[in-house]
DRENZAPA-814883 format. One record per residue: x, z negated, y negated of N, C-alpha, C, O, CB in turn; residue in one letter; residue number from 0. Coordinates in Angstrom, 1 decimal. Glycine has a CB too. Layout:
r n.x=X, n.z=Z, n.y=Y, ca.x=X, ca.z=Z, ca.y=Y, c.x=X, c.z=Z, c.y=Y, o.x=X, o.z=Z, o.y=Y, cb.x=X, cb.z=Z, cb.y=Y, residu=A, num=NUM $
...
***
This chain:
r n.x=2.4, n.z=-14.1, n.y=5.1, ca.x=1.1, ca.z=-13.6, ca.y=5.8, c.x=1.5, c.z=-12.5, c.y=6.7, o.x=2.4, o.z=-11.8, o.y=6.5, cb.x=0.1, cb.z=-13.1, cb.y=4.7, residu=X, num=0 $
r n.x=0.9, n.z=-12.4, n.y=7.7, ca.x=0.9, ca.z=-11.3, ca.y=9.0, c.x=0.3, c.z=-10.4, c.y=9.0, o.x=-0.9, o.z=-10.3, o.y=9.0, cb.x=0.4, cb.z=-11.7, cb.y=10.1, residu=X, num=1 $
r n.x=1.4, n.z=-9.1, n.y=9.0, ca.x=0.0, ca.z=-8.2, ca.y=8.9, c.x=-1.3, c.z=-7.5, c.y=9.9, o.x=-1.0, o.z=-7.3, o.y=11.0, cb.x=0.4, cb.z=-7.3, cb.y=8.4, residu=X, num=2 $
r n.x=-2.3, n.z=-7.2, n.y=9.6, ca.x=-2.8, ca.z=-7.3, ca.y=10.7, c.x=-3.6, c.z=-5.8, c.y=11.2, o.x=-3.5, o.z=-4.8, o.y=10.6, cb.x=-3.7, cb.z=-8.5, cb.y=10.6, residu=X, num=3 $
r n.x=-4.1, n.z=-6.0, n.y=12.3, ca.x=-4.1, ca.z=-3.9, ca.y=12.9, c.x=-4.7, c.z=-3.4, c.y=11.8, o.x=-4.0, o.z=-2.4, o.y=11.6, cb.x=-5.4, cb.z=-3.3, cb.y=14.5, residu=X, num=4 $
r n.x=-5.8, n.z=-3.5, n.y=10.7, ca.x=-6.4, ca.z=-3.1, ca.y=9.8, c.x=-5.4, c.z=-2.3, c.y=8.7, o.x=-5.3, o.z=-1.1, o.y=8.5, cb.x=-7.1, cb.z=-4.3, cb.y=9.3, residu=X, num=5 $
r n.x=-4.4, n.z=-3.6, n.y=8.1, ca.x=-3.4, ca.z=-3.0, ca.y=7.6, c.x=-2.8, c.z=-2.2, c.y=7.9, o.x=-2.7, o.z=-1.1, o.y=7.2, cb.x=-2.7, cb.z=-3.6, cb.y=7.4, residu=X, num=6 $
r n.x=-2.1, n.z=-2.3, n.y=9.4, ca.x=-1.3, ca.z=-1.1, ca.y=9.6, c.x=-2.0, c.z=0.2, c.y=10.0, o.x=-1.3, o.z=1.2, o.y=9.9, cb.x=-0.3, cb.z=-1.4, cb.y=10.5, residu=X, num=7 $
r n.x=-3.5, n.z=0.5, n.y=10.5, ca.x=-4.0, ca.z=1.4, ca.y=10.3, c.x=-4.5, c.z=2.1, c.y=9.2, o.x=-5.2, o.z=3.1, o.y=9.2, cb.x=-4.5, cb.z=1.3, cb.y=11.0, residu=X, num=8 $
r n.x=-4.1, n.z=1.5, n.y=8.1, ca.x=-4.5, ca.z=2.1, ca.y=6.7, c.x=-3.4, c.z=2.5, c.y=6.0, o.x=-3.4, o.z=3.2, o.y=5.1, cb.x=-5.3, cb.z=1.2, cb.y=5.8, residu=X, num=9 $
r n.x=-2.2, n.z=1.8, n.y=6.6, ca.x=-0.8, ca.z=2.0, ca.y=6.1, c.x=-0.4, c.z=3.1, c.y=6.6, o.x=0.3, o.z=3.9, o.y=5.8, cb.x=0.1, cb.z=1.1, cb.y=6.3, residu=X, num=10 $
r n.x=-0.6, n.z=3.6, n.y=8.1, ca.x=0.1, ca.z=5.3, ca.y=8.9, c.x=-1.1, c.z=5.8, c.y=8.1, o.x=-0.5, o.z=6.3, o.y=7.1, cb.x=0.0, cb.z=5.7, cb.y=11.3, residu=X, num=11 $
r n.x=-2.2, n.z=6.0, n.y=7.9, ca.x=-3.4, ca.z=6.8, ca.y=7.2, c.x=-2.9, c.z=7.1, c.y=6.2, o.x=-2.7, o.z=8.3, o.y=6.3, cb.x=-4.7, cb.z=6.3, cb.y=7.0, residu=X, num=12 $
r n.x=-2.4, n.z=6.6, n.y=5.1, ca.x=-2.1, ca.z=6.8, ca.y=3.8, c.x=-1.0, c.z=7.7, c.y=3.9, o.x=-0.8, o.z=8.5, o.y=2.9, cb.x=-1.8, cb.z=5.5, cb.y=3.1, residu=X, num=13 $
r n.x=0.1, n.z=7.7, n.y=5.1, ca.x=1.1, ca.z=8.2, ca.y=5.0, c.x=1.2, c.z=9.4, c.y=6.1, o.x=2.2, o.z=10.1, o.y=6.0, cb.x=2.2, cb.z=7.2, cb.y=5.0, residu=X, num=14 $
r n.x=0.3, n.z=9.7, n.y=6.9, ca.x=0.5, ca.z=10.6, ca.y=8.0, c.x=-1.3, c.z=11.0, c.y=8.0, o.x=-2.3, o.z=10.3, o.y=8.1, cb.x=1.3, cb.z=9.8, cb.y=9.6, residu=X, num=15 $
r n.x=-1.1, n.z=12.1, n.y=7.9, ca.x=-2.7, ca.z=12.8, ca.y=8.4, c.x=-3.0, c.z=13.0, c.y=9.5, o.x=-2.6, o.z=13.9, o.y=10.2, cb.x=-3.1, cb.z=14.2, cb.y=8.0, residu=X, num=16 $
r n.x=-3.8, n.z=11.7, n.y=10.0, ca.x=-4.5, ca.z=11.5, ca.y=11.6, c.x=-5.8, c.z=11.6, c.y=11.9, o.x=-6.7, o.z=11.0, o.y=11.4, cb.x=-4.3, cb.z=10.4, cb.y=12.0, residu=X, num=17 $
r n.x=-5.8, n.z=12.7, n.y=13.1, ca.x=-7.1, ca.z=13.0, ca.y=13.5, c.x=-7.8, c.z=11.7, c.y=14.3, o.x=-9.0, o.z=11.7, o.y=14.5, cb.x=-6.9, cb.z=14.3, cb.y=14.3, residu=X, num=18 $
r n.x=-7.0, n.z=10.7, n.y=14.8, ca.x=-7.5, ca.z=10.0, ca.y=15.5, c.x=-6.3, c.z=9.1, c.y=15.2, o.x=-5.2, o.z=9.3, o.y=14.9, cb.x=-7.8, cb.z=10.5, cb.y=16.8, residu=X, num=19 $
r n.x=-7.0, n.z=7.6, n.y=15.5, ca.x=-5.8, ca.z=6.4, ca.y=14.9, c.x=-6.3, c.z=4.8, c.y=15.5, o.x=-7.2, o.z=4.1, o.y=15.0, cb.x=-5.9, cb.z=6.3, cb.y=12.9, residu=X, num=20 $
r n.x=-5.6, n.z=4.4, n.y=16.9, ca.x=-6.1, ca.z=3.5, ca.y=17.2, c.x=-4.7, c.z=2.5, c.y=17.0, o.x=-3.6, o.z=2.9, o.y=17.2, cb.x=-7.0, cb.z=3.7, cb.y=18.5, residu=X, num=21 $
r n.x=-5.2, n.z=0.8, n.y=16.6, ca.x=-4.0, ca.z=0.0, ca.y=16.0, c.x=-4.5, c.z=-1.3, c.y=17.0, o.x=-5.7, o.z=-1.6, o.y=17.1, cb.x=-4.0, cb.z=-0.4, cb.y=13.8, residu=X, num=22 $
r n.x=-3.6, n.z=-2.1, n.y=17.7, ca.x=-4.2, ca.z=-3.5, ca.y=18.4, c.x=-2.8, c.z=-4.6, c.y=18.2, o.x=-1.7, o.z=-4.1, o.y=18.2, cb.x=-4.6, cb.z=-3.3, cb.y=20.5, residu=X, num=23 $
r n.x=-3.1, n.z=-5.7, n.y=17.9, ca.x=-2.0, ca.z=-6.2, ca.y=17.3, c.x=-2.4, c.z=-7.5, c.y=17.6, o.x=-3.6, o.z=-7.8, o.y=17.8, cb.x=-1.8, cb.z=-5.9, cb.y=15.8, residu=X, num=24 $
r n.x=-1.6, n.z=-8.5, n.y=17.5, ca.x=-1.9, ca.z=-10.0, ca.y=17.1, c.x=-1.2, c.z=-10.5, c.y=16.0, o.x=-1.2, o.z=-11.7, o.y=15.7, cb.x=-1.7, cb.z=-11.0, cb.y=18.3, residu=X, num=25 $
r n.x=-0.4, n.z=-9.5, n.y=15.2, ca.x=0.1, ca.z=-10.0, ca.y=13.8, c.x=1.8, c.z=-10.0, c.y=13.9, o.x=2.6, o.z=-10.3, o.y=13.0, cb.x=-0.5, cb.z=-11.7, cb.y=13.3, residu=X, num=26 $
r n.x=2.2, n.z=-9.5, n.y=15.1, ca.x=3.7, ca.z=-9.3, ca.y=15.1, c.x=3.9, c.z=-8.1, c.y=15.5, o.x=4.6, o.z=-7.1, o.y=15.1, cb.x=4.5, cb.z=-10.3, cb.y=15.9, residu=X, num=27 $
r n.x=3.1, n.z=-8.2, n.y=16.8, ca.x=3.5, ca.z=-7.5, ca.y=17.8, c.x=2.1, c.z=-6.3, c.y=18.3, o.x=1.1, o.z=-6.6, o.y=19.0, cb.x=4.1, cb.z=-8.6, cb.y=19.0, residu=X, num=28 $
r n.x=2.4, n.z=-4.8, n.y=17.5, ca.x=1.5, ca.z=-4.1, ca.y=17.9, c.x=1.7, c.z=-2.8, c.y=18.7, o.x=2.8, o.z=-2.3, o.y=18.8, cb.x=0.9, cb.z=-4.0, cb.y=16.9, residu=X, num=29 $
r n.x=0.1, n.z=-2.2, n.y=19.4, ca.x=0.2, ca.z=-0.8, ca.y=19.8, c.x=-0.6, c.z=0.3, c.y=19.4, o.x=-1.8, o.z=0.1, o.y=19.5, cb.x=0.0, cb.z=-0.8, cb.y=20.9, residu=X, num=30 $
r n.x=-0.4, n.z=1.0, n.y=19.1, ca.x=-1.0, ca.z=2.4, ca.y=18.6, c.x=-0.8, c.z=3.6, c.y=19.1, o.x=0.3, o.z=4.1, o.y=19.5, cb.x=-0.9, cb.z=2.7, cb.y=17.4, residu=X, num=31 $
r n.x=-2.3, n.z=4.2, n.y=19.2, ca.x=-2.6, ca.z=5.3, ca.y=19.4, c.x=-2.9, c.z=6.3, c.y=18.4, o.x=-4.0, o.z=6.3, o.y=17.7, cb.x=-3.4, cb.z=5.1, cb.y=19.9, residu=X, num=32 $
r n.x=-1.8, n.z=7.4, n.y=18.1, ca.x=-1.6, ca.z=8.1, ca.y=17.0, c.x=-1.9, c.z=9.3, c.y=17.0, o.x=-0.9, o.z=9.8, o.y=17.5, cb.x=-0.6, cb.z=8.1, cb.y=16.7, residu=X, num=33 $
r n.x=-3.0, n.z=10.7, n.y=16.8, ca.x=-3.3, ca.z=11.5, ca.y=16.6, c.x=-3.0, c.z=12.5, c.y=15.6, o.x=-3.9, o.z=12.5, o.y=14.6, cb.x=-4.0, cb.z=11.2, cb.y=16.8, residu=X, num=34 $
r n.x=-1.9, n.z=13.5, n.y=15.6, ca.x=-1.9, ca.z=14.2, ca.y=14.6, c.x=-1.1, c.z=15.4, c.y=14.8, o.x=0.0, o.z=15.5, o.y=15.5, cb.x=-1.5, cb.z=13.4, cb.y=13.6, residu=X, num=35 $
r n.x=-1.8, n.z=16.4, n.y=14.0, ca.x=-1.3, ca.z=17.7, ca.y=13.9, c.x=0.0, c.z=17.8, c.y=13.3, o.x=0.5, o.z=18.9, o.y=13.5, cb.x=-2.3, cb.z=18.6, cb.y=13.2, residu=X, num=36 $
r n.x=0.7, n.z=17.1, n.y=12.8, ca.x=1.9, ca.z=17.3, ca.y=12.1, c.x=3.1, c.z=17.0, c.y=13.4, o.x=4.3, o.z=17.1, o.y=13.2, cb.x=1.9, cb.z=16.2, cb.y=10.7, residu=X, num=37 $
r n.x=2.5, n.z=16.6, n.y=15.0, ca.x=3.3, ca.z=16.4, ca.y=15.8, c.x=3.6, c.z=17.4, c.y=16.3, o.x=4.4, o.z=17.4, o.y=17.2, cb.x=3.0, cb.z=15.6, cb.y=16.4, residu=X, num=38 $
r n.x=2.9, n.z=18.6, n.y=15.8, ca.x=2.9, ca.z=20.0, ca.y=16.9, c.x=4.3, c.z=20.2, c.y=16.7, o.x=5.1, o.z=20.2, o.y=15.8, cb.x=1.8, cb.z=21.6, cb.y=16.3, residu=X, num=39 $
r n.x=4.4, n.z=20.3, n.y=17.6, ca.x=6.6, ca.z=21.3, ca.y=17.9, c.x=7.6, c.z=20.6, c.y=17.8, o.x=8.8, o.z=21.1, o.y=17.8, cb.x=7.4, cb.z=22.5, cb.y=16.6, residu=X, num=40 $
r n.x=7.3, n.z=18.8, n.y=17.8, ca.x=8.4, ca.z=18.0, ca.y=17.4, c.x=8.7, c.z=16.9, c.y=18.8, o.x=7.8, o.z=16.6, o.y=19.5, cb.x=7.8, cb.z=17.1, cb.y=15.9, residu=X, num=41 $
r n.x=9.9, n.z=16.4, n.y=19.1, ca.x=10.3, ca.z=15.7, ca.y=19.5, c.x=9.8, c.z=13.9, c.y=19.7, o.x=9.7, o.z=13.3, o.y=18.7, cb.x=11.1, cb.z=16.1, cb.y=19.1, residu=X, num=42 $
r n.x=9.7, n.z=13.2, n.y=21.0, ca.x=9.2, ca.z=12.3, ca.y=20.6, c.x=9.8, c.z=11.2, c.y=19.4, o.x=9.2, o.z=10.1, o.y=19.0, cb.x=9.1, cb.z=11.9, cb.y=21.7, residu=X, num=43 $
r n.x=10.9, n.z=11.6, n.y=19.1, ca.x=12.0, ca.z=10.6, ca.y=18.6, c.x=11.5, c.z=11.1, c.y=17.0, o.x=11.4, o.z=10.2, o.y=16.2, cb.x=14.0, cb.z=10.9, cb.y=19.2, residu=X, num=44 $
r n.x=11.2, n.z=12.4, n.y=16.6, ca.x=11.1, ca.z=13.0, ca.y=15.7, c.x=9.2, c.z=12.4, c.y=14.9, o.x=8.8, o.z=12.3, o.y=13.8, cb.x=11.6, cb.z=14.6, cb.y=16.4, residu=X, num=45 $
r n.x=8.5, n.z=12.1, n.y=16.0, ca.x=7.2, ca.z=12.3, ca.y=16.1, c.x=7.2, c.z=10.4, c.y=15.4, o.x=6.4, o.z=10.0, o.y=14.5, cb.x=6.5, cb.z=12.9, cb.y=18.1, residu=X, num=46 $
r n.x=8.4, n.z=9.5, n.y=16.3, ca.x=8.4, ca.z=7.6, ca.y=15.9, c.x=8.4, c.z=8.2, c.y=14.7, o.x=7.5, o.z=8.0, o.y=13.9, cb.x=9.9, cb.z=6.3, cb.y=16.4, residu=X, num=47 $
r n.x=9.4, n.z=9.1, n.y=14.3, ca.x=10.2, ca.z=8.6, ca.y=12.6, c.x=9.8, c.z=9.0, c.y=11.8, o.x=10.3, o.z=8.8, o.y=10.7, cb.x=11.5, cb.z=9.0, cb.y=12.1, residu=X, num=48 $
r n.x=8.6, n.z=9.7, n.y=12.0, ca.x=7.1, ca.z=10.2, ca.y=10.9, c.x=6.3, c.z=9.2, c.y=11.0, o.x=5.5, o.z=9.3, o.y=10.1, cb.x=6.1, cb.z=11.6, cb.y=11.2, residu=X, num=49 $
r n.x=6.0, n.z=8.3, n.y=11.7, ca.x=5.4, ca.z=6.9, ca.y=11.5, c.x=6.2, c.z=6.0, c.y=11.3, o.x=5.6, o.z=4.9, o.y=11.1, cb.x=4.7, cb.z=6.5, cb.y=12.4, residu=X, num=50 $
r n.x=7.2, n.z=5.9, n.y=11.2, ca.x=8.2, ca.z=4.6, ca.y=10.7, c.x=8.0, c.z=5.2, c.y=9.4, o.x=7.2, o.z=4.6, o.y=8.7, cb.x=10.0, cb.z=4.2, cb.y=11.3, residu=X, num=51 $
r n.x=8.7, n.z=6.4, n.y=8.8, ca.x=8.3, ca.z=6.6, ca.y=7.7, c.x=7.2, c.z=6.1, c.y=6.8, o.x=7.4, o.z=5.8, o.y=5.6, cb.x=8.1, cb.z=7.5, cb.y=7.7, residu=X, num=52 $
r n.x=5.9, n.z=6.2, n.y=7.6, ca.x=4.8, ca.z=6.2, ca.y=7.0, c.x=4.3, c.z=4.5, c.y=6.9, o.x=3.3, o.z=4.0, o.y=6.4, cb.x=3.8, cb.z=7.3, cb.y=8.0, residu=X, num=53 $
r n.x=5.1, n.z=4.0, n.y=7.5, ca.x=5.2, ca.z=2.3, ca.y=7.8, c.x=6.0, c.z=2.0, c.y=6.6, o.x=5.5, o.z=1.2, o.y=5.8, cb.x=6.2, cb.z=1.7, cb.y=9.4, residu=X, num=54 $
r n.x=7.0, n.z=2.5, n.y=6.3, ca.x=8.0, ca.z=2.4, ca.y=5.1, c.x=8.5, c.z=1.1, c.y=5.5, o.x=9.0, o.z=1.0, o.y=6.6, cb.x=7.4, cb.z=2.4, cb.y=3.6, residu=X, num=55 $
r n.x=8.5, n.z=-0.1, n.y=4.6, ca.x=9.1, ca.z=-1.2, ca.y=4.1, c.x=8.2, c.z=-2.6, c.y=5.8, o.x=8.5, o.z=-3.5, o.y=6.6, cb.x=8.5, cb.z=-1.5, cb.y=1.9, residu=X, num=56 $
r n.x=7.2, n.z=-1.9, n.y=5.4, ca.x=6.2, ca.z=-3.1, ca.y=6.6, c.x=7.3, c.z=-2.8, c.y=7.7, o.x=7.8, o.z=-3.9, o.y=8.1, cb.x=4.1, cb.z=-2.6, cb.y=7.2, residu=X, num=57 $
r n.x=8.1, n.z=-1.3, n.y=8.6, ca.x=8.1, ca.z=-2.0, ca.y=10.0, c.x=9.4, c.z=-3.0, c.y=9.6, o.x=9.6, o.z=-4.1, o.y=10.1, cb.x=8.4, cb.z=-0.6, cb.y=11.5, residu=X, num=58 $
r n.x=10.3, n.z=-2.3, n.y=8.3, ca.x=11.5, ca.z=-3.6, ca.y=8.6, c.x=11.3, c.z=-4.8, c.y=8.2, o.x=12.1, o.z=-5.7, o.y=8.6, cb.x=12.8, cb.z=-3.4, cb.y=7.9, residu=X, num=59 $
r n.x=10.2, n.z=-4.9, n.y=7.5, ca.x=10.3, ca.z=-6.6, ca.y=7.0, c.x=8.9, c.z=-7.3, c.y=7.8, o.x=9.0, o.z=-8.5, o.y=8.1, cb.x=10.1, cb.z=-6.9, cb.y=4.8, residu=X, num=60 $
r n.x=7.8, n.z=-6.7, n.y=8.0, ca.x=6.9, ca.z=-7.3, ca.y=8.4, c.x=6.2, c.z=-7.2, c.y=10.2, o.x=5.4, o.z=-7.9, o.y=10.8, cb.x=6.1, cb.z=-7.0, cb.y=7.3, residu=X, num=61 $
r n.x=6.9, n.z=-6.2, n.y=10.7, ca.x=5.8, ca.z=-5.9, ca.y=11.8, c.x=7.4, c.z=-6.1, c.y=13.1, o.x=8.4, o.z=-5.3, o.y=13.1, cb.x=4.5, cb.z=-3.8, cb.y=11.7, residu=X, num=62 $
r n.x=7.1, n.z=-7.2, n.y=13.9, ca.x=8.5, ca.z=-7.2, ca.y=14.9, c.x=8.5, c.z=-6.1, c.y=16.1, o.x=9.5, o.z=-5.9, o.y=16.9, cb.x=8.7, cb.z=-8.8, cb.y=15.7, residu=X, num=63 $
r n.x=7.4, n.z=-5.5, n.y=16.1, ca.x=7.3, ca.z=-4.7, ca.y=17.2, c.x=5.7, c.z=-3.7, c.y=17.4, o.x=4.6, o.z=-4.2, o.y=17.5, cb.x=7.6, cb.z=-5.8, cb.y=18.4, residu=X, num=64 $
r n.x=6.2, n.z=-2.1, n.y=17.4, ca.x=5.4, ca.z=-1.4, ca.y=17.3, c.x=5.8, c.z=-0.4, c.y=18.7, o.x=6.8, o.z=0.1, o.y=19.0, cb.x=5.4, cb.z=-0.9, cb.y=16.0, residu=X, num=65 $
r n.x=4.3, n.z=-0.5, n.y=19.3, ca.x=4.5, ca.z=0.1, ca.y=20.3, c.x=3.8, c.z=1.4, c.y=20.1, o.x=2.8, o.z=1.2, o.y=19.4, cb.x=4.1, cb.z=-0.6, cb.y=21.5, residu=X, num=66 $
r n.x=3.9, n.z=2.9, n.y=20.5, ca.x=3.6, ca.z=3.6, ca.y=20.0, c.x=3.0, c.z=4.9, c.y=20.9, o.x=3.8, o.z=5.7, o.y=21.4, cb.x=4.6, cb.z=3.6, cb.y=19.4, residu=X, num=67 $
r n.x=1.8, n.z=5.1, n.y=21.0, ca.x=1.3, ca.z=7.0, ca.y=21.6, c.x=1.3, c.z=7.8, c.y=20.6, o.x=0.5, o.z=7.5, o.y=19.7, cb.x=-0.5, cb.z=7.4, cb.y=22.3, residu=X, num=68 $
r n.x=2.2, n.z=9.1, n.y=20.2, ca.x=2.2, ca.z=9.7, ca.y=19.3, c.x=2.2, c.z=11.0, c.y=20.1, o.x=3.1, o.z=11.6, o.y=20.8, cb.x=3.1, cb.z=9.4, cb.y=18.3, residu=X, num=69 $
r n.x=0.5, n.z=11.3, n.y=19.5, ca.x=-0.1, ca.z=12.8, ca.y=20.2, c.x=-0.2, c.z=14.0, c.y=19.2, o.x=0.0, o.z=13.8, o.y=18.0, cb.x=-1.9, cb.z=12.7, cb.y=20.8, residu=X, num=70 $
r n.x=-0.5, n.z=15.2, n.y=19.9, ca.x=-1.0, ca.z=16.5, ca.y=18.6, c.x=-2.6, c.z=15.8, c.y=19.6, o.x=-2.6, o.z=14.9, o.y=20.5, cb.x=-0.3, cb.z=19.0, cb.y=18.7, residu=X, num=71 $
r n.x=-3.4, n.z=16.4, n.y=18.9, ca.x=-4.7, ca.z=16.7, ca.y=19.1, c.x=-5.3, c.z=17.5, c.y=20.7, o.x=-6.4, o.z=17.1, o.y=21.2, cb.x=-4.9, cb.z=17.6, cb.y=18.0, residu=X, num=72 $
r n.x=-4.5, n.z=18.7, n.y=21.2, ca.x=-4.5, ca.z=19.0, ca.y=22.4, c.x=-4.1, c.z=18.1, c.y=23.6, o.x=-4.7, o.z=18.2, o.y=24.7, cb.x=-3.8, cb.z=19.9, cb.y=22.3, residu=X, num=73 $
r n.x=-3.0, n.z=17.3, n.y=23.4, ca.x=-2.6, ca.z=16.3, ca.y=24.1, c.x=-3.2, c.z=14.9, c.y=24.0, o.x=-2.8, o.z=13.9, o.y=24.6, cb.x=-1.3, cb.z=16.2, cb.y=23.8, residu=X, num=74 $
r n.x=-4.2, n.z=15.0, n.y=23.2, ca.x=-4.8, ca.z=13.6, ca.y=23.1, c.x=-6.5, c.z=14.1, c.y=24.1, o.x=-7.1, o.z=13.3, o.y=24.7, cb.x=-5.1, cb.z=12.9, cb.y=21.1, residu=X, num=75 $
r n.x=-6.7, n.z=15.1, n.y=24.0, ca.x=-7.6, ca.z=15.5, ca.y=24.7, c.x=-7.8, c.z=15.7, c.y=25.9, o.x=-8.9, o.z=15.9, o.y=26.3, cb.x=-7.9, cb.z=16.1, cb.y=24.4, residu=X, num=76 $
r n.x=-6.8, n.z=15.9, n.y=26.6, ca.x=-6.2, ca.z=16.0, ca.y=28.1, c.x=-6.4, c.z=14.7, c.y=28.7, o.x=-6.0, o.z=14.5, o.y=29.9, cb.x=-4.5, cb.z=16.5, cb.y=28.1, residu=X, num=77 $
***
């Protein structure tokens, strides 16, 4: 089964506290818009690997491709 934007927006939620969280997908291949204060002071590379984290097991076995905006809150408002 595929997973689909629902899933994976309930899956970064569960694992990352987001002020804002947008997921578009057709079941392989998705993009998101990520909002969160935990990005304050970090690197973009640093900012993926708190959402792959938060993906855990789904990005390696289920999702082939995640495309990714990972904002603080100031930068999403700009």
């Amino acid at each position: 089964m595929l997973p689909t934007s629902e899933l994976i927006k309930n899956t970064i939620t569960a694992g990352l506290a987001c002020s804002h969280l947008e997921v578009e997908g057709d079941g392989r291949h998705f993009s998101a818009v990520i909002v969160s204060d935990v990005f304050s002071g970090k690197r973009l590379i640093q900012r993926h690997r708190l959402v792959y984290a938060a993906l855990g097991d789904r990005m390696r076995e289920e999702i082939h491709a995640l495309s990714m905006q990972t904002l603080t809150p100031e930068e999403f408002q700009k």
